[in-house]
C-alpha positions as CSV (number, residue, x, y, z in Angstrom):
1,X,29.3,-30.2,1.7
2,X,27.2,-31.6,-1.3
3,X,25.0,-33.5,0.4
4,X,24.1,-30.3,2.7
5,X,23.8,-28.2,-0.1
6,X,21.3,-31.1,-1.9
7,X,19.8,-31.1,1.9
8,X,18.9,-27.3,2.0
9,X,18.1,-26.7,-1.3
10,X,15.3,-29.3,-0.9
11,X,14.6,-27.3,2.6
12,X,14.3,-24.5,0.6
13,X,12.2,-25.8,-2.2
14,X,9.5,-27.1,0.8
15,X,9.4,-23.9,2.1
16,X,9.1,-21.7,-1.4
17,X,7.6,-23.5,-4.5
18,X,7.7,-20.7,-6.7
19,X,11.5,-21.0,-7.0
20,X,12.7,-23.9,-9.2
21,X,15.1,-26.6,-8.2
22,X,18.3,-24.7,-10.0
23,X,17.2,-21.5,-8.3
24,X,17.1,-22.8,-5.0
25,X,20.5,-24.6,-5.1
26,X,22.1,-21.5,-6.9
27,X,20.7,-19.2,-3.3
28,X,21.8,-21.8,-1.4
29,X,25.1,-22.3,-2.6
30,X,25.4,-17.9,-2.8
31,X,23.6,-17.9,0.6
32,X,26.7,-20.1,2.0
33,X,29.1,-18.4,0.1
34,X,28.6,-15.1,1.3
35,X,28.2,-16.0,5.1
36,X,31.6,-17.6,4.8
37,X,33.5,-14.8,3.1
38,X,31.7,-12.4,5.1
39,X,32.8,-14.5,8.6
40,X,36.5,-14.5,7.0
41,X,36.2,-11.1,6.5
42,X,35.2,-10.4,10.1
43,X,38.4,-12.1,11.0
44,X,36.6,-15.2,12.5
45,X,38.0,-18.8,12.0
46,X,36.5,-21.1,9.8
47,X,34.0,-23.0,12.0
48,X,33.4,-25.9,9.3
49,X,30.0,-26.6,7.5
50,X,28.1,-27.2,10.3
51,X,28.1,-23.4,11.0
52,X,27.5,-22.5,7.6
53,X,24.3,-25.2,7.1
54,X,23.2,-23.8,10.8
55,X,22.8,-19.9,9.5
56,X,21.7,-21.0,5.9
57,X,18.8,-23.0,7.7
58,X,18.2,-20.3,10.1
59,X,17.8,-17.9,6.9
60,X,15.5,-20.6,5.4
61,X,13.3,-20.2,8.4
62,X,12.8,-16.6,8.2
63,X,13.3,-15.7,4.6
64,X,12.9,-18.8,2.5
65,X,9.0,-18.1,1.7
66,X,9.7,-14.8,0.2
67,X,13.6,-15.4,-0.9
68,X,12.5,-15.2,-4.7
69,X,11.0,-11.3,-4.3
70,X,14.7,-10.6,-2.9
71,X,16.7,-11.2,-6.3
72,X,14.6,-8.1,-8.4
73,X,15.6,-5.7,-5.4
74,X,19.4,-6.7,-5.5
75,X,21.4,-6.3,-8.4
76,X,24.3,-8.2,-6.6
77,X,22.0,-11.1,-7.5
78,X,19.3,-10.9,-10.0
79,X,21.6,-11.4,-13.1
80,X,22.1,-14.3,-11.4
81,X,18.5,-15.7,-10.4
82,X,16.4,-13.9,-13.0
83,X,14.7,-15.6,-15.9
């Protein structure tokens, strides 16, 4: 799974510069977190990584750009990705 997470955290750099490296990897690696507990909670198996890179790629695609406006809404994860 590291080398995915290295993989989509570069993805997600590419799409959004104004994030840094360390913020990127720290919305991929809550990005992948929260799909899997939310998929266990749903009372789905685990599918393995591929599922997980799958959706965080697909939320890449159609959030990445604007991912870094997302953490000042959400206090579930500014503390996290704030300055």
């Amino acid at each position: 799974m590291k080398e995915v997470i290295e993989q989509l955290t570069s993805e997600l750099q590419e799409k959004n510069p104004n994030i840094s490296e360390e913020k990127a990897r720290t919305w991929i690696e809550l990005l992948a977190s929260d799909f899997e507990s939310s998929y266990a909670k749903a009372g789905y198996d685990y599918q393995g990584t591929e599922v997980v890179e799958k959706v965080v790629r697909q939320w890449i695609d159609s959030y990445g750009e604007n991912i870094h406006e997302f953490a000042a809404s959400n206090p579930k994860y500014s503390h996290l990705l704030n300055d």
